[in-house]
TIVEXVEX-497951 format. One record per residue: residue number from 1; residue in three letters; x, y, z of N, C-alpha, C in turn. Coordinates in steps of 0.05 Angstrom, whole numbers. Last residue first. Layout:
BEGIN
 seq type    n_x    n_y    n_z   ca_x   ca_y   ca_z    c_x    c_y    c_z
 NUM  ALA      X      Y      Z      X      Y      Z      X      Y      Z
...
***
This chain:
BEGIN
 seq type    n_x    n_y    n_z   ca_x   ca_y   ca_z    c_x    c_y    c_z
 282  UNK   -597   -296     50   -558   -305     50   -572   -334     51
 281  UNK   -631   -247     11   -632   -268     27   -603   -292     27
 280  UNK   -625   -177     35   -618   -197      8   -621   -224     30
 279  UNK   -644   -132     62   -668   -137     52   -648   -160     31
 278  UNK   -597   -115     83   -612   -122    105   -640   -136     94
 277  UNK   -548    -94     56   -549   -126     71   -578   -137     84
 276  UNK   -545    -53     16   -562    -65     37   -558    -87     40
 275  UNK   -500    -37    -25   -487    -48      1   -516    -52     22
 274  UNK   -510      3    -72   -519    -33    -70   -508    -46    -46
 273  UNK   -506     46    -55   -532     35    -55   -528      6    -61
 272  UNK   -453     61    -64   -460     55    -39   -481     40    -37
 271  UNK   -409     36   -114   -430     48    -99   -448     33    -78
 270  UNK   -362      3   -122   -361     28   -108   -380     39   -109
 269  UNK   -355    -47   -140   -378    -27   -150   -376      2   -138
 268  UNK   -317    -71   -122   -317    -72   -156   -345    -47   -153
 267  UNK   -323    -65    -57   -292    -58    -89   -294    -58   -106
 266  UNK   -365    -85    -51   -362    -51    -48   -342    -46    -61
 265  UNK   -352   -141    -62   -385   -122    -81   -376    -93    -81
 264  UNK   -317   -154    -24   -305   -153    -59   -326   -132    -69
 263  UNK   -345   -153     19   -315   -124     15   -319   -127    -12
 262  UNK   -376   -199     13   -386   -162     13   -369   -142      7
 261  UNK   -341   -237     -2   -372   -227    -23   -374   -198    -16
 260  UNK   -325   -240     50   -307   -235     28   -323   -223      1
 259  UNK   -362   -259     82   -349   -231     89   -329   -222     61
 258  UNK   -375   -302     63   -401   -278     62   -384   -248     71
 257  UNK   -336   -329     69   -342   -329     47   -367   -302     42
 256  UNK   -329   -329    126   -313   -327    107   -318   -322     86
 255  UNK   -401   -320    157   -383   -333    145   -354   -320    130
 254  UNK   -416   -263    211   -422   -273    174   -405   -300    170
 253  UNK   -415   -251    252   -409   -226    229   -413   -240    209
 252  UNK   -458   -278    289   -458   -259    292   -443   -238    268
 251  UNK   -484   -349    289   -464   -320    269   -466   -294    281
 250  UNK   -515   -390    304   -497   -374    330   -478   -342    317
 249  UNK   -528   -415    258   -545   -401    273   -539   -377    291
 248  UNK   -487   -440    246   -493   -426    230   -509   -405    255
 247  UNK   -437   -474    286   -461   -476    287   -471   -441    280
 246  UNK   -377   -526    268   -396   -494    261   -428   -491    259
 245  UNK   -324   -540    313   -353   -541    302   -364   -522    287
 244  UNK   -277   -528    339   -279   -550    325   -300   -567    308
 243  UNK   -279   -482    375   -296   -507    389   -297   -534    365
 242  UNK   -236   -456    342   -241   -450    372   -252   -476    387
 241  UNK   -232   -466    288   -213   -460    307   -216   -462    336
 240  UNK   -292   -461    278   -283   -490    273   -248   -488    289
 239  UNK   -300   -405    298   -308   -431    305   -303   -460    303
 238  UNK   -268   -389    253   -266   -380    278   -273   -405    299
 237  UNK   -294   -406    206   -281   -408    201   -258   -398    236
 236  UNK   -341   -383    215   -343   -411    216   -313   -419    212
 235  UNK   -337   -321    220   -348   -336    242   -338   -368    240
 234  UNK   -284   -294    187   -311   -305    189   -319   -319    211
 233  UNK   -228   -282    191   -245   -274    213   -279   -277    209
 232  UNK   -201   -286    145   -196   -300    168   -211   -299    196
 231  UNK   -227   -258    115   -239   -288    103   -228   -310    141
 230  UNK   -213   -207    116   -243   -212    113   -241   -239    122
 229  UNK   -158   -217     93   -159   -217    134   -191   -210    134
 228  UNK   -157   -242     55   -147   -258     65   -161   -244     98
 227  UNK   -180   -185     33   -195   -215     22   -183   -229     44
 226  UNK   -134   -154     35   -155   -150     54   -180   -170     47
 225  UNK    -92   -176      7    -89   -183     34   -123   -175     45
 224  UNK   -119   -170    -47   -114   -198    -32   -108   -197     -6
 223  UNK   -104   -127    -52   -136   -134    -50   -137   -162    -35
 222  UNK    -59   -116    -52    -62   -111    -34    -96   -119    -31
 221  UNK    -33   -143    -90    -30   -155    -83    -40   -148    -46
 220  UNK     -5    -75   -121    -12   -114   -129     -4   -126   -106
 219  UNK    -30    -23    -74    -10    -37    -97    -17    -60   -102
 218  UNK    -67     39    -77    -73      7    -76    -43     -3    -90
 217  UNK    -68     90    -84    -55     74    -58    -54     45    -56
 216  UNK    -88    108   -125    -69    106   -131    -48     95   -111
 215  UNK   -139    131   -123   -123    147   -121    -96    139   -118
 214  UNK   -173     80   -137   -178    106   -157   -150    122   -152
 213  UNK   -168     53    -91   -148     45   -111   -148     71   -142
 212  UNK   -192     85    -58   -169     79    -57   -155     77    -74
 211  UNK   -242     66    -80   -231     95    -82   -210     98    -86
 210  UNK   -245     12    -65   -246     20    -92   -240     46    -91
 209  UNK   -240     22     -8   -219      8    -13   -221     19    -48
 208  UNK   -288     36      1   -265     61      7   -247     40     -5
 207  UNK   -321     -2     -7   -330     19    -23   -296     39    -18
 206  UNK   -307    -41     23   -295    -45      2   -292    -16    -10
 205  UNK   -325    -19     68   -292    -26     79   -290    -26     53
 204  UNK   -375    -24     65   -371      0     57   -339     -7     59
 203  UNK   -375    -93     70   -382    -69     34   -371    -43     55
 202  UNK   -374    -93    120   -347   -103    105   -350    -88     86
 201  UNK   -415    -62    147   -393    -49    138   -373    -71    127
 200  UNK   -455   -106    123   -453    -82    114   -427    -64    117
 199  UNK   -437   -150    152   -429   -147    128   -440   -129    114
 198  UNK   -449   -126    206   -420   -132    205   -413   -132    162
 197  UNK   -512   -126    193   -493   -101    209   -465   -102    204
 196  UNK   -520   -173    191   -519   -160    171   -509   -136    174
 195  UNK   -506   -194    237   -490   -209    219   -497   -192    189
 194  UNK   -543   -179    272   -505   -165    274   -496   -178    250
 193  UNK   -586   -203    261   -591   -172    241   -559   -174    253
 192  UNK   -577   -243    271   -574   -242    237   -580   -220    239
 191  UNK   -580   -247    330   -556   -252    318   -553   -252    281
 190  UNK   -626   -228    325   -605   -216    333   -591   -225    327
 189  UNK   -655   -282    321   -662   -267    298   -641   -244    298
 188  UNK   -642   -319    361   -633   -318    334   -628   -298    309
 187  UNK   -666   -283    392   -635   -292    396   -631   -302    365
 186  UNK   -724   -249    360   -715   -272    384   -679   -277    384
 185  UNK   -755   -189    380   -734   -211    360   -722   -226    381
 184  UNK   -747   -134    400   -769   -149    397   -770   -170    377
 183  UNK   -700   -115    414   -713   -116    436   -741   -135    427
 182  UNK   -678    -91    369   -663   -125    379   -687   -129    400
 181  UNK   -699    -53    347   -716    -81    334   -704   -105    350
 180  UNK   -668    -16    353   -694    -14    355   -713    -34    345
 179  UNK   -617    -23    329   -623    -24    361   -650    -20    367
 178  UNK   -628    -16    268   -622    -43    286   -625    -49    308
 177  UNK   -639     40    272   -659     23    272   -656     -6    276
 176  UNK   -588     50    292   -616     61    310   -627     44    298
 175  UNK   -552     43    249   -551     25    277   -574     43    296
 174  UNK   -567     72    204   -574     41    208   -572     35    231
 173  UNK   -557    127    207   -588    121    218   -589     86    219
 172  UNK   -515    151    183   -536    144    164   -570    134    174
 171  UNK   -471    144    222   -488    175    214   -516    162    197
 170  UNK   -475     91    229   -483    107    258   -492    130    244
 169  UNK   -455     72    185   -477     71    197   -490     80    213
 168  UNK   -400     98    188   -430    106    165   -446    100    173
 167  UNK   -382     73    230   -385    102    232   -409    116    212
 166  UNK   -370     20    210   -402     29    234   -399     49    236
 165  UNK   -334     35    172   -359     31    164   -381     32    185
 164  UNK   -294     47    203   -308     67    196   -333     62    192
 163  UNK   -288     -7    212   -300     -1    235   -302     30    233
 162  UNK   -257    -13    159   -287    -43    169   -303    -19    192
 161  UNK   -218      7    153   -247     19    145   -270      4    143
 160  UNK   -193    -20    195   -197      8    201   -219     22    185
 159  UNK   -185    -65    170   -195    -63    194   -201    -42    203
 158  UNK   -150    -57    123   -183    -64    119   -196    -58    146
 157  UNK   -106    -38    141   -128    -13    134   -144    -23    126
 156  UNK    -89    -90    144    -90    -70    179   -115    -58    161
 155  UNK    -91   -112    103   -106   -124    113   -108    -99    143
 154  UNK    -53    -78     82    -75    -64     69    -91    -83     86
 153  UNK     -8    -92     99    -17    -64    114    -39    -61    101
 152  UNK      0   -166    128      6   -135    103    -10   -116    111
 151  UNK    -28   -223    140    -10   -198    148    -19   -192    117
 150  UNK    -62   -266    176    -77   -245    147    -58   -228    160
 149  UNK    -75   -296    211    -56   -311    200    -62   -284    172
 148  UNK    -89   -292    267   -106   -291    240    -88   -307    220
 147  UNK    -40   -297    301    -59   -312    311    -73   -313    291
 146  UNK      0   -253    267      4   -281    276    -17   -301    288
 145  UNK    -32   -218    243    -16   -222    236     -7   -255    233
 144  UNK    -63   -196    288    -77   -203    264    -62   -224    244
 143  UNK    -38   -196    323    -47   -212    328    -63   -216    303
 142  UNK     -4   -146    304     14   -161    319    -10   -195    311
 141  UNK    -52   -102    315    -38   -110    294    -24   -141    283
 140  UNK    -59   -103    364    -76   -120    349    -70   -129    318
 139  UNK    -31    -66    388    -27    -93    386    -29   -108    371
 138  UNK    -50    -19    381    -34    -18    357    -30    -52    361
 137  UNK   -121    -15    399    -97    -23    418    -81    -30    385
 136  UNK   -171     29    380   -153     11    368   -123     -1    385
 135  UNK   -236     49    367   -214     41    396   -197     21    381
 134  UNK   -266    112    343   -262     79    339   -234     79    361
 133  UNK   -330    141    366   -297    141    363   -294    113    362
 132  UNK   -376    160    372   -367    165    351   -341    164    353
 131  UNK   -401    155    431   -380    173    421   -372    182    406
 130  UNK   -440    117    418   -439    143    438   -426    165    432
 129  UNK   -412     81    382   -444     99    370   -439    122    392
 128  UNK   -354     58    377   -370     66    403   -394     85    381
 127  UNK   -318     -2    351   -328     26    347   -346     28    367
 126  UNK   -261    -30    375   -289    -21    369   -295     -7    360
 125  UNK   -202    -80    361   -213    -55    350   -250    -57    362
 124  UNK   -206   -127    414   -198   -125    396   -211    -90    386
 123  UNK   -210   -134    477   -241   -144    450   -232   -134    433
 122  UNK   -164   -141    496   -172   -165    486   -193   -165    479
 121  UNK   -146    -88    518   -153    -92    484   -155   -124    481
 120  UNK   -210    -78    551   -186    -83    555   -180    -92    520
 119  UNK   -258    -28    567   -254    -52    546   -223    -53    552
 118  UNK   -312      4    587   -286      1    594   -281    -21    579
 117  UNK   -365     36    551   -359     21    578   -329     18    571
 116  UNK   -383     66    517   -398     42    509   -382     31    529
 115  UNK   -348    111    511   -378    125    518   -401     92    520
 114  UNK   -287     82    538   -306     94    523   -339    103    529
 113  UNK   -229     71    560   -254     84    571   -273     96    554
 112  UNK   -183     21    548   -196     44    539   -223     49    559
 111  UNK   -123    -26    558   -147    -19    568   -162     11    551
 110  UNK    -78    -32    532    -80    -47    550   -116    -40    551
 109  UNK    -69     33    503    -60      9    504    -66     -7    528
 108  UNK    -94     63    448    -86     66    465    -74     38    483
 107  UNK   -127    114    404    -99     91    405   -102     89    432
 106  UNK   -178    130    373   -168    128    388   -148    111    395
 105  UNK   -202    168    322   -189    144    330   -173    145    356
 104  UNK   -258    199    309   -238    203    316   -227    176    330
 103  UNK   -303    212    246   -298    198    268   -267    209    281
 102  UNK   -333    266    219   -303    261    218   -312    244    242
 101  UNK   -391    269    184   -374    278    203   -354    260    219
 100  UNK   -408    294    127   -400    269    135   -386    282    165
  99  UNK   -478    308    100   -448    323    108   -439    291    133
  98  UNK   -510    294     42   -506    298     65   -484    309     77
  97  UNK   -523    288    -16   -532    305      0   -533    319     29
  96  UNK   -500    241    -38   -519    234    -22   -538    257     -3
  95  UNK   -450    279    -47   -465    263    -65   -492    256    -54
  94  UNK   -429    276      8   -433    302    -11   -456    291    -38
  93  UNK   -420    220     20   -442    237     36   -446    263     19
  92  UNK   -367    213    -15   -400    202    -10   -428    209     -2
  91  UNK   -331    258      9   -344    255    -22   -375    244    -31
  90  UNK   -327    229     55   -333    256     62   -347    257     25
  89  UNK   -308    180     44   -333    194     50   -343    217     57
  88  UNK   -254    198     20   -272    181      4   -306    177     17
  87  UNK   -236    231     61   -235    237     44   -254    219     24
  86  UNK   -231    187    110   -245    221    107   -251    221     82
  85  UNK   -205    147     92   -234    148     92   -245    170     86
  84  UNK   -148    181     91   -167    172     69   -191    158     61
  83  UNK   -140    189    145   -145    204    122   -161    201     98
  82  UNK   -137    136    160   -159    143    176   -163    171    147
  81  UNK    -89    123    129   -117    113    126   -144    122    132
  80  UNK    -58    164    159    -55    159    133    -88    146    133
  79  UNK    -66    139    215    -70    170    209    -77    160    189
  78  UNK    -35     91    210    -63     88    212    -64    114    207
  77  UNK     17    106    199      0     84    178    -29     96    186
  76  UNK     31    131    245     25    141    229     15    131    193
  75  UNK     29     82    282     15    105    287      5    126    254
  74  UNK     78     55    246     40     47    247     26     69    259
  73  UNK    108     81    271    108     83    240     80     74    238
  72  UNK    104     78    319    109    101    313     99     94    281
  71  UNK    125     23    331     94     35    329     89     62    326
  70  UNK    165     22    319    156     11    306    124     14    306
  69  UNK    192     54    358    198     64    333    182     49    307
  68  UNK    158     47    414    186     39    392    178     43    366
  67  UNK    135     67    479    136     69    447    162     62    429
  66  UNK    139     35    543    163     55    524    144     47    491
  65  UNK     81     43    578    102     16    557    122     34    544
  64  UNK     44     40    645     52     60    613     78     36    595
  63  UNK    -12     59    687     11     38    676     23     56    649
  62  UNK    -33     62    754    -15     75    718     -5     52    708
  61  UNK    -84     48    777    -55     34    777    -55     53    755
  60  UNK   -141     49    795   -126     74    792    -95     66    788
  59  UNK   -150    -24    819   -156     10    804   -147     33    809
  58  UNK   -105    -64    800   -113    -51    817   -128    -27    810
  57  UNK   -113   -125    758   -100    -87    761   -118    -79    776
  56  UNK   -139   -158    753   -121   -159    765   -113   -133    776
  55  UNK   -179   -165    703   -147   -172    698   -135   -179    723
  54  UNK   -243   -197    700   -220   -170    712   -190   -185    717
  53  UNK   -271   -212    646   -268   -215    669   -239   -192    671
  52  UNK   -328   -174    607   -297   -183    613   -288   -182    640
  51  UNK   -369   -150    614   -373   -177    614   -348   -186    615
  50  UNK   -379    -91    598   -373   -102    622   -365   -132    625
  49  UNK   -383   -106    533   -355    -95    556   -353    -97    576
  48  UNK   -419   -123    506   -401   -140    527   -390   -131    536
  47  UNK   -453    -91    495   -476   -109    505   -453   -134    516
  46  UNK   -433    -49    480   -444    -45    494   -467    -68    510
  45  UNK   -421    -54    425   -390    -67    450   -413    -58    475
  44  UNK   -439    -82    362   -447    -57    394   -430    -75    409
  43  UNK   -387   -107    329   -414   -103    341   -416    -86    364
  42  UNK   -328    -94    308   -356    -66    312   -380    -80    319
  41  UNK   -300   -139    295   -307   -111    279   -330   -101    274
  40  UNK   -294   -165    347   -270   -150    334   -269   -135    314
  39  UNK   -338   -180    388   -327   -157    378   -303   -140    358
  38  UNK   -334   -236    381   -363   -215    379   -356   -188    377
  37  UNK   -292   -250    384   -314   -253    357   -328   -242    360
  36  UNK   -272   -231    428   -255   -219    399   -272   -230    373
  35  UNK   -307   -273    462   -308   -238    463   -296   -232    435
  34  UNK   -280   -315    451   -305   -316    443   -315   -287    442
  33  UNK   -226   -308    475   -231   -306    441   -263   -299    435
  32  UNK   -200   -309    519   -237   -289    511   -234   -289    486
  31  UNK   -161   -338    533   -189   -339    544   -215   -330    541
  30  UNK   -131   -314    499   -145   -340    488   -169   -352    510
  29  UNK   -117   -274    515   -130   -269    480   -144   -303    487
  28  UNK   -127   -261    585   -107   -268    567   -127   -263    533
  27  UNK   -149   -198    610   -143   -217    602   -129   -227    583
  26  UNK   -191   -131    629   -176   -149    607   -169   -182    605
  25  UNK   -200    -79    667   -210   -104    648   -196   -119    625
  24  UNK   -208    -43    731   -205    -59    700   -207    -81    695
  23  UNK   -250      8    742   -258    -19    737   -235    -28    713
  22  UNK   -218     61    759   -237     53    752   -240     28    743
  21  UNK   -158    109    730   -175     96    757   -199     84    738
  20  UNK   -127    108    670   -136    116    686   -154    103    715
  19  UNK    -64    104    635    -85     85    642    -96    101    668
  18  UNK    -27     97    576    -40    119    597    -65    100    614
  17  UNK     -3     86    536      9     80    555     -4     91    581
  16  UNK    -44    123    487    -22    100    486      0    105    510
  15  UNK    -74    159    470    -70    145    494    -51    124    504
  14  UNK    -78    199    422    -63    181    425    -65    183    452
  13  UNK   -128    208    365   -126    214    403   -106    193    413
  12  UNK   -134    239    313   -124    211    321   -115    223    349
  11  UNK   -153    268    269   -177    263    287   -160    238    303
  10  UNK   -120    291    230   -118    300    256   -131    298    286
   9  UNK    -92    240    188   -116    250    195   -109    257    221
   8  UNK    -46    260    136    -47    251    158    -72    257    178
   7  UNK    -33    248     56    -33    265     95    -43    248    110
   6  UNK     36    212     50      4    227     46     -7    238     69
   5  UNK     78    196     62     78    221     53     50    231     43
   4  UNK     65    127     45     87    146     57     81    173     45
   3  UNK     32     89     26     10    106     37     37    122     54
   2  UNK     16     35    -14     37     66    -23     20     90     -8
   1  UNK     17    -24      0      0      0      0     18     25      0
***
């Protein structure tokens, strides 16, 4: 991805090493995998964050990590990206008549305090509706990498415009009317509207990805990584890792193959309107 020397988005809140009083939360990755499925791109975090067992850390403990030069450069990877959503929706919404308003990223490490509760970074990247801010521990990078098995930087910047995409949704009015139907729907039925919630923003993750490549950031071989880290994080494909089973019903973001269908639809078509997930039958 040819993303050195482009700009840099100013909506990026670095917390990184900072840790404040109050309930914490975290754990090992492999104790709460089942958490990093439900949350790792953007279901409402508001219906697990509390739910994570407690690390240990005392409350009000500081904590902080020396920064290396290696997350420095990813810091400013992600800016770069976070930029170029702006920019490819901010366009969208113009078109659509609307005005787009700038999410802000938050970095930080071990733990976050959001408007959707306290999260240790073992629920992986969120997005918060309260706040309008996405939560990214730079870790996760690290684990996409080696536990997913989906490296390269265009699979990171799929992850980042996976969880813009609940930012479109949040402006656009989808996640109100989703949250306004879980209450009268059965467990099953919740777990297929998050599963259309999740592969709605994979499409808009594509829709910026096809821009992208309009402006000349895409290199060979980068569609493929963000196909590979879509496909590594399907539910059945998670599940058959985890419990060695796949029970359809239990989906919350989609299959491998349903997550890969949607980024590809928003990459080859780059328009928005064909990204309803909510009226096609899977």
């Amino acid at each position: 991805m040819r993303w050195r020397g482009e700009r840099q988005s100013s909506n990026i809140e670095d917390r990184r090493g900072m840790s404040r009083g109050g309930m914490a939360v975290g754990g090992g990755l492999g104790g709460l995998l089942i958490i990093v499925l439900a949350l790792l791109f953007g279901a409402d975090p508001r219906q697990f964050l509390e739910q994570v067992p407690n690390s240990g850390q005392v409350p009000g403990q500081q904590s902080s990590r020396p920064v290396n030069p290696e997350e420095e450069e990813l810091k400013q990877f992600v800016a770069v990206v976070l930029a170029s959503t702006e920019d490819v929706w901010s366009e969208q919404f113009r078109q659509l008549g609307r005005q787009y308003r700038e999410p802000t990223l938050q970095l930080f490490t071990d733990r976050a305090e959001s408007a959707c509760g306290v999260a240790g970074s073992s629920v992986g990247p969120f997005y918060c509706p309260g706040d309008q801010k996405i939560y990214i521990d730079l870790s996760f990078f690290r684990e996409l990498k080696t536990r997913f098995q989906a490296p390269g930087d265009f699979a990171q910047a799929y992850v980042i415009a996976h969880e813009v995409g609940h930012h479109v949704q949040n402006l656009l009015g989808t996640m109100d009317e989703v949250n306004s139907m879980r209450g009268r729907v059965s467990e099953r039925q919740n777990n297929d509207l998050s599963v259309r919630v999740e592969l709605q923003a994979d499409f808009y993750a594509g829709v910026w990805a096809h821009y992208a490549e309009r402006r000349g950031v895409v290199e060979p071989g980068d569609f493929e990584e963000a196909l590979g880290a879509a496909s590594a994080v399907g539910d059945d494909r998670l599940q058959r890792q985890t419990q060695g089973y796949v029970v359809p019903d239990s989906f919350t973001h989609g299959s491998s193959q349903q997550r890969v269908q949607w980024f590809r639809r928003g990459f080859e078509s780059g328009d928005v309107r064909q990204g309803n997930t909510f009226t096609t039958n899977f």
